[in-house]
ZAVO-247187 format. One line per field, with one value per residue (C-alpha): residue number from 1; residue in one letter; x, y, z. Coordinates in steps of 0.5 Angstrom, whole numbers, plus 2048, in hexadecimal, padded with zeros to 3 digits. Example, Ala and Ser with C-alpha at 12.3 -4.5 7.8 and 13.67 -1.06 7.14 Angstrom:
BEGIN
num: c(1 | 2) .
residuo: c(A | S) .
px: c(819 | 81B) .
py: c(7F7 | 7FE) .
pz: c(810 | 80E) .
REM end
This chain:
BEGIN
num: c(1 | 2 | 3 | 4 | 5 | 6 | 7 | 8 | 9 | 10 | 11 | 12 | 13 | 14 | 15 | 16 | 17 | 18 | 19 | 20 | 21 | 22 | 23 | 24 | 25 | 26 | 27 | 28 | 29 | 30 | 31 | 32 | 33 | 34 | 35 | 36 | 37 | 38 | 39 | 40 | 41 | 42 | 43 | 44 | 45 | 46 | 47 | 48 | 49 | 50 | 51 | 52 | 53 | 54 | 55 | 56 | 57 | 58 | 59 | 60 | 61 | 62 | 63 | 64 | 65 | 66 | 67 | 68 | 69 | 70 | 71 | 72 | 73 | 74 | 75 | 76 | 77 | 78 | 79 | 80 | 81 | 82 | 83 | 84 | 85 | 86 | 87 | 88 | 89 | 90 | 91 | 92 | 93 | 94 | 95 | 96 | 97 | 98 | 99 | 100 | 101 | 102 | 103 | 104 | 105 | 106 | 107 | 108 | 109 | 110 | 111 | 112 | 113 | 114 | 115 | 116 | 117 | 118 | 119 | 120 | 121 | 122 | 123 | 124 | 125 | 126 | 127 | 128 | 129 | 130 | 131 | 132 | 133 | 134 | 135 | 136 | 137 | 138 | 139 | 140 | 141 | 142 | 143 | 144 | 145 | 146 | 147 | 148 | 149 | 150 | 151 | 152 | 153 | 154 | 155 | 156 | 157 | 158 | 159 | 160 | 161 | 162 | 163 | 164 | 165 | 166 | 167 | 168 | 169 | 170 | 171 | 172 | 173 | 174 | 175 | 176 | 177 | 178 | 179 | 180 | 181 | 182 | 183 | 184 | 185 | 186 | 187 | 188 | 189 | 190 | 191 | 192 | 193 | 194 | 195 | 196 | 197 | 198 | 199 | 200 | 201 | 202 | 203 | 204 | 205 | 206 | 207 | 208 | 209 | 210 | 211 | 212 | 213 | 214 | 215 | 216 | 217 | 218 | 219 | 220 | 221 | 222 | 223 | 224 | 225 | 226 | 227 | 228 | 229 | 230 | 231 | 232 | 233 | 234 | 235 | 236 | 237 | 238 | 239 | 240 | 241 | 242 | 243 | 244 | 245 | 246 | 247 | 248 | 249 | 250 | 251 | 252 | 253 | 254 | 255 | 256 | 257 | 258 | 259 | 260 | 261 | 262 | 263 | 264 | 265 | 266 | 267 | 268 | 269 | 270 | 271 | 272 | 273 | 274 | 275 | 276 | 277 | 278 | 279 | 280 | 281 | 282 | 283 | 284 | 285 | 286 | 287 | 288 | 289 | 290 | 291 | 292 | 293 | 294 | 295) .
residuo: c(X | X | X | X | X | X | X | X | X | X | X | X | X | X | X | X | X | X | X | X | X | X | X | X | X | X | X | X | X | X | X | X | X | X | X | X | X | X | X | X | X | X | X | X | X | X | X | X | X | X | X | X | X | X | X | X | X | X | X | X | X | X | X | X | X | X | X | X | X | X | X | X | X | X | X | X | X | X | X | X | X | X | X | X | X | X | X | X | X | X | X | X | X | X | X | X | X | X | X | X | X | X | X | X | X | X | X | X | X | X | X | X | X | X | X | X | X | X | X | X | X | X | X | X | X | X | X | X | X | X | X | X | X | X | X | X | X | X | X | X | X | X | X | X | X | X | X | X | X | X | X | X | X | X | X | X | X | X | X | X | X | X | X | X | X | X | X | X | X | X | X | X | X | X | X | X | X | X | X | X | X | X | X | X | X | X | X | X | X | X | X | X | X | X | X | X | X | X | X | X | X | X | X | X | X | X | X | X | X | X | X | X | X | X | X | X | X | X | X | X | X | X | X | X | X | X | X | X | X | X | X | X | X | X | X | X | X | X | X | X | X | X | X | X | X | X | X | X | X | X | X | X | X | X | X | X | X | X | X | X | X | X | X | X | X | X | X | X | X | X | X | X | X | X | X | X | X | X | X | X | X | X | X | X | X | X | X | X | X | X | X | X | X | X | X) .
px: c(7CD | 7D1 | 7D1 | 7D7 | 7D9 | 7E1 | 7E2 | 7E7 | 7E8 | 7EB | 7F1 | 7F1 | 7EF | 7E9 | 7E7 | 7E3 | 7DE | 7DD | 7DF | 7E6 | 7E6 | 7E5 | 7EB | 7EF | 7EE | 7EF | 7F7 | 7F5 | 7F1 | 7EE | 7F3 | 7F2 | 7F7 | 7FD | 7FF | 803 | 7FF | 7FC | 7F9 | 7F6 | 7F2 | 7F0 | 7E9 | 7E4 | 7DE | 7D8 | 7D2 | 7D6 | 7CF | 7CD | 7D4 | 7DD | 7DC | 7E1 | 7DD | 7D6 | 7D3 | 7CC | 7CA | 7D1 | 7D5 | 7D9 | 7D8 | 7DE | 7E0 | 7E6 | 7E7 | 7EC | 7EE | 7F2 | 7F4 | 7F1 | 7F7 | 7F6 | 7FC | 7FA | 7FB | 802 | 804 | 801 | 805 | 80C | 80C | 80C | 811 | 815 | 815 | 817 | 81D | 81F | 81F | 823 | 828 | 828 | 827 | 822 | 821 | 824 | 820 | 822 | 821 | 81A | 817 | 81A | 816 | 810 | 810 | 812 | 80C | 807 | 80A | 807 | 801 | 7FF | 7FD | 7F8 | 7F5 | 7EE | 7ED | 7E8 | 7E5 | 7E2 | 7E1 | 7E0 | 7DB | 7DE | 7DB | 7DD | 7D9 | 7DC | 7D9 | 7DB | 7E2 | 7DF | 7E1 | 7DD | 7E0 | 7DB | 7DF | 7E0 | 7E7 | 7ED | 7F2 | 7ED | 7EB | 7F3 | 7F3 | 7ED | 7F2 | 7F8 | 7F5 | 7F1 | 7F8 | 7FB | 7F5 | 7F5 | 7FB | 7FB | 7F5 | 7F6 | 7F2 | 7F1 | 7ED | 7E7 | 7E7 | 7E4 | 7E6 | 7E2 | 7E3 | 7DD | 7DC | 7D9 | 7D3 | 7D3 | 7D2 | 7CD | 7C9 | 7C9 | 7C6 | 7C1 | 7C5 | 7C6 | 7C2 | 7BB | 7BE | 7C3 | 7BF | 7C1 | 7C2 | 7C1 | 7C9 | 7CF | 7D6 | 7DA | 7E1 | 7E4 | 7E9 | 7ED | 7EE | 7ED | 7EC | 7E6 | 7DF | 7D9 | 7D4 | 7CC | 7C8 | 7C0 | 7BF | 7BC | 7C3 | 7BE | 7BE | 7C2 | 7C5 | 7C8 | 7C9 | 7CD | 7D2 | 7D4 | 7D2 | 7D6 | 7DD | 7DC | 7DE | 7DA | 7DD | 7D6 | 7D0 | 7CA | 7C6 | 7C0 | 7C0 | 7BB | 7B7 | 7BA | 7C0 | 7C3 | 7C9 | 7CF | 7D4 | 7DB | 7DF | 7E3 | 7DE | 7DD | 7D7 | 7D4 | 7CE | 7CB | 7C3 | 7BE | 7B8 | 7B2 | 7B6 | 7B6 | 7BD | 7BB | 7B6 | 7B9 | 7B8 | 7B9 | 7B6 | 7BB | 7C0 | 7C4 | 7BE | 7BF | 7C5 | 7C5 | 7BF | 7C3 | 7C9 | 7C5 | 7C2 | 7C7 | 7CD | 7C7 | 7C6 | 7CC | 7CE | 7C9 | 7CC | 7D3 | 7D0 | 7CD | 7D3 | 7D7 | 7D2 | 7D2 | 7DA | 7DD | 7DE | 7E3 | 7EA) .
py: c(8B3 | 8B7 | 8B4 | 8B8 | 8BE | 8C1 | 8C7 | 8CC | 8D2 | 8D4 | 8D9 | 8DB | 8DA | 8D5 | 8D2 | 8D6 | 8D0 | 8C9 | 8C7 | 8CC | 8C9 | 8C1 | 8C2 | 8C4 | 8BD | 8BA | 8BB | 8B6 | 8B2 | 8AB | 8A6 | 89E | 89C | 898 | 891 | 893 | 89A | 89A | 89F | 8A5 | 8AB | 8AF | 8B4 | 8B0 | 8B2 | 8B4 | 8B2 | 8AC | 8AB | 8B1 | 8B5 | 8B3 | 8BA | 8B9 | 8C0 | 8C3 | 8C9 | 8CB | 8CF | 8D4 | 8CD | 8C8 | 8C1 | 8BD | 8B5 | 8B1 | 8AA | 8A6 | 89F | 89B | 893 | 88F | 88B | 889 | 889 | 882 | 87F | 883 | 87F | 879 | 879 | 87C | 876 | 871 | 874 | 875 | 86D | 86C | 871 | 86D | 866 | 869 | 86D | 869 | 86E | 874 | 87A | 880 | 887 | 88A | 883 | 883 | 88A | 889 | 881 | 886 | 88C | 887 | 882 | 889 | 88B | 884 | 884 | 88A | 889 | 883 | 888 | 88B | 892 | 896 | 89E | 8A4 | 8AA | 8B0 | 8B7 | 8BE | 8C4 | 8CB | 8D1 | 8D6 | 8DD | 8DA | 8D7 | 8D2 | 8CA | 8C5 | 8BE | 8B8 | 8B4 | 8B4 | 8B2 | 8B7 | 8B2 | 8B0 | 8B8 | 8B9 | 8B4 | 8B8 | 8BF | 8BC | 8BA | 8C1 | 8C4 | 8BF | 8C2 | 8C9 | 8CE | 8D4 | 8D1 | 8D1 | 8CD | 8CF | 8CC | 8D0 | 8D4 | 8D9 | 8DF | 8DB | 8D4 | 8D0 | 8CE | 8D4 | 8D3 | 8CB | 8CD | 8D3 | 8CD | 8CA | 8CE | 8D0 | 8D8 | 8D8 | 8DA | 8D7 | 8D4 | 8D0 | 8CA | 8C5 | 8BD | 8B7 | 8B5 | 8B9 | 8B7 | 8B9 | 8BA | 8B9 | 8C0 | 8BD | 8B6 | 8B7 | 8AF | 8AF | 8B0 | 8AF | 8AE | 8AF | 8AD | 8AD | 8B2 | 8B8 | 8BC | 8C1 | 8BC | 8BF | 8B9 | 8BA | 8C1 | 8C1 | 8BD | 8C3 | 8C8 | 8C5 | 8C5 | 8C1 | 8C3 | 8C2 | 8BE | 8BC | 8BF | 8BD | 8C3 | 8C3 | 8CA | 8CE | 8C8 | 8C6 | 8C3 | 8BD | 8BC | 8BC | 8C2 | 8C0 | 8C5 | 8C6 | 8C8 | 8C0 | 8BF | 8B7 | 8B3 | 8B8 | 8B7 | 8BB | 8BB | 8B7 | 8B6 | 8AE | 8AB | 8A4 | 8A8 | 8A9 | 8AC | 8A5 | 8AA | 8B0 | 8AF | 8B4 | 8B9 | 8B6 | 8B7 | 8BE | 8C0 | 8BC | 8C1 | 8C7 | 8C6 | 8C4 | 8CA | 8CE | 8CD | 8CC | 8D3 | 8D6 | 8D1 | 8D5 | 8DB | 8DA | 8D8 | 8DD | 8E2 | 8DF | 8DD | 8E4 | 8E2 | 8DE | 8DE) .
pz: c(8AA | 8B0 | 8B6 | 8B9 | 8B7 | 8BA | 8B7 | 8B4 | 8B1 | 8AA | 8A8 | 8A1 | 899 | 899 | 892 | 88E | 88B | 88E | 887 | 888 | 890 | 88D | 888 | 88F | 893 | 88D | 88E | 895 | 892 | 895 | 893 | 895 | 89A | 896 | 898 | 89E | 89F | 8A6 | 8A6 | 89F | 8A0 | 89A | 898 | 894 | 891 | 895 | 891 | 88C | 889 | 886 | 886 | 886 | 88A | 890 | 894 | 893 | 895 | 898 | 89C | 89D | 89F | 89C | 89D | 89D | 89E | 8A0 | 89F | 8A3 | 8A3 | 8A7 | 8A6 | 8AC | 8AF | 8B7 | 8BB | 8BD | 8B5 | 8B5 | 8BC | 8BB | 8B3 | 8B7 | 8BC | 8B6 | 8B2 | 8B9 | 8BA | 8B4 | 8B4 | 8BB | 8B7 | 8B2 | 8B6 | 8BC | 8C1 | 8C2 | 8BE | 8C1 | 8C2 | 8BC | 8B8 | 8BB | 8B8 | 8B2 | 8B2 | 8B4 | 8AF | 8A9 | 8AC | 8AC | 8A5 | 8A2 | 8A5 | 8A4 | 89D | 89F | 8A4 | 8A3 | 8A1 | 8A5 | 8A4 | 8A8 | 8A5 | 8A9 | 8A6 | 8A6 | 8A6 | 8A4 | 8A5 | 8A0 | 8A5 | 8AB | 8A8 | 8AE | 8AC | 8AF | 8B0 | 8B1 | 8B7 | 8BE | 8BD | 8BD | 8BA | 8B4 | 8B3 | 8B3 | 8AD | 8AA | 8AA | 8A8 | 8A1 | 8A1 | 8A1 | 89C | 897 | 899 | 898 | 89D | 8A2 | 8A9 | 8AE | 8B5 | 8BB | 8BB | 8C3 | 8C6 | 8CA | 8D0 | 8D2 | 8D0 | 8D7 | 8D9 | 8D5 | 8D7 | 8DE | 8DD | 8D8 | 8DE | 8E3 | 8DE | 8DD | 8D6 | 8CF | 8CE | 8C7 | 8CC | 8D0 | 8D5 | 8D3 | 8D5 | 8D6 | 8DA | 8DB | 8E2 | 8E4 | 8EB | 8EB | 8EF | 8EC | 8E4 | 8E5 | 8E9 | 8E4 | 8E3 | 8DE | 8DE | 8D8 | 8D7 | 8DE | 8DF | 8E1 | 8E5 | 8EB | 8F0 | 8F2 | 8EC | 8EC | 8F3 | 8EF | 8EB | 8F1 | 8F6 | 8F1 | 8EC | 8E4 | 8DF | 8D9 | 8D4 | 8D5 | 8CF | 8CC | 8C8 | 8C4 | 8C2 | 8C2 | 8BC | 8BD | 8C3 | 8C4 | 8C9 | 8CA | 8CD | 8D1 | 8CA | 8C7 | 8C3 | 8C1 | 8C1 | 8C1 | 8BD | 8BA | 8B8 | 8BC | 8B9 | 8B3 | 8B2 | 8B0 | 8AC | 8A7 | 8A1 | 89B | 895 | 890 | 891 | 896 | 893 | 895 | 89B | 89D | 89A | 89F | 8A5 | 8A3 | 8A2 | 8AA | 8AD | 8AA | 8AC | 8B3 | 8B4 | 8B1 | 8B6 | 8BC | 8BB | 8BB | 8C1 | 8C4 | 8C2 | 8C5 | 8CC | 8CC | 8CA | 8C3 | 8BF | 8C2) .
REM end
């Protein structure tokens, strides 16, 4: 279900009920995209099997589901139709199209083939933790988890979302990781990202290494910054911590990923959901006890 997991804080009323929160994201709906629509967003039901639902609640969390659509059109197709359309201007003409001429021959070369261009889905989970007023966005990227609060704003009247920040940087705890100086719950990985300070472009990745070598402690100790680090916690959850405090690559230990449930698997996404909102529940506060809080 979640893989990744930015997070952002919550001010103000929350829906009182799934039922009252699925009427709110109906206003924002996923609609197909149009024949001249490159791109639709829009909430959609999170079990379509058993429910029109748009949200469910378990486990004092919300969990919620967007659709975007795009239609694929490739740079190459438009150019290579542009370029038929630009000789056939020259043999009407006589002479060559004009700069201006040529975006008009391009965006009405586009506004055709659009319609004829496959459409394609993603849909990204959400989750809301109704205490905490915490909600967790299951992508890694900043400019999908950007379209996923602009519809969550389009649903929901008096609802601010901020990224979620600590008094302390994140950094703190990657280094203190690191070096084995942190909580038991917190243990070291097998992944770690680096930065030179004195040139952002300079980097280096290890994946699949035992980090408590010192050749690959120097790095750190002798100026290095680190960026990513892979923790396990409390022995239950694997995953990758970025210096923002992003979450990827995120597994359950021992937890199997191709078993599915064909019988229910509603019970088992409801499960995956309670583990997963639980343990991240007591991940954040462990945060918030080694970084001062949040900002």
């Amino acid at each position: 279900m979640f893989r990744n997991v930015r997070f952002y804080r919550l001010d103000g009323v929350w829906p009182e009920s799934e039922e009252a929160l699925s009427t709110s994201l109906e206003q924002a709906g996923f609609e197909p995209c149009g024949p001249l629509t490159e791109r639709s967003s829009g909430w959609v039901a999170v079990d379509p099997d058993t429910s029109d639902l748009l949200a469910r609640r378990l486990n004092g969390a919300d969990l919620v589901r967007l659709r975007s659509q795009s239609r694929v059109l490739p740079a190459a197709v438009i150019n290579e139709e542009l370029e038929a359309r630009i000789e056939e201007y020259r043999n009407r003409m006589q002479e060559a199209p004009s700069p201006r001429e040529k975006r008009r021959l391009k965006a009405e070369a586009r506004d055709e083939l659009m319609p004829k261009a496959m459409p394609k889905s993603d849909r990204i989970w959400g989750y809301i933790d109704l205490k905490e007023k915490v909600l967790g966005i299951d992508t890694a990227l900043e400019s999908v988890a950007e379209r996923f609060l602009r519809r969550m704003q389009a649903s929901l009247d008096g609802i601010n979302i901020r990224p979620l920040q600590f008094m302390k940087p994140v950094d703190e705890l990657l280094s203190g990781i690191f070096f084995e100086d942190a909580p038991r719950q917190f243990s070291l990985g097998r992944e770690c990202r680096m930065q030179d300070l004195g040139d952002a472009a300079s980097k280096v990745r290890w994946t699949d290494f035992d980090l408590s070598d010192k050749s690959i402690r120097d790095h750190v100790a002798n100026g290095m910054r680190l960026t990513h680090l892979s923790i396990v916690y409390d022995n239950i959850m694997n995953f990758v911590l970025d210096e923002n405090g992003v979450i990827s690559k995120l597994r359950f230990v021992g937890m199997d990923d191709d078993n599915e449930d064909h019988n229910d698997p509603l019970a088992r996404q409801d499960a995956e959901f309670v583990l997963i909102t639980g343990t991240l529940r007591n991940l954040l506060g462990d945060l918030k006890k080694q970084l001062g809080g949040y900002a």
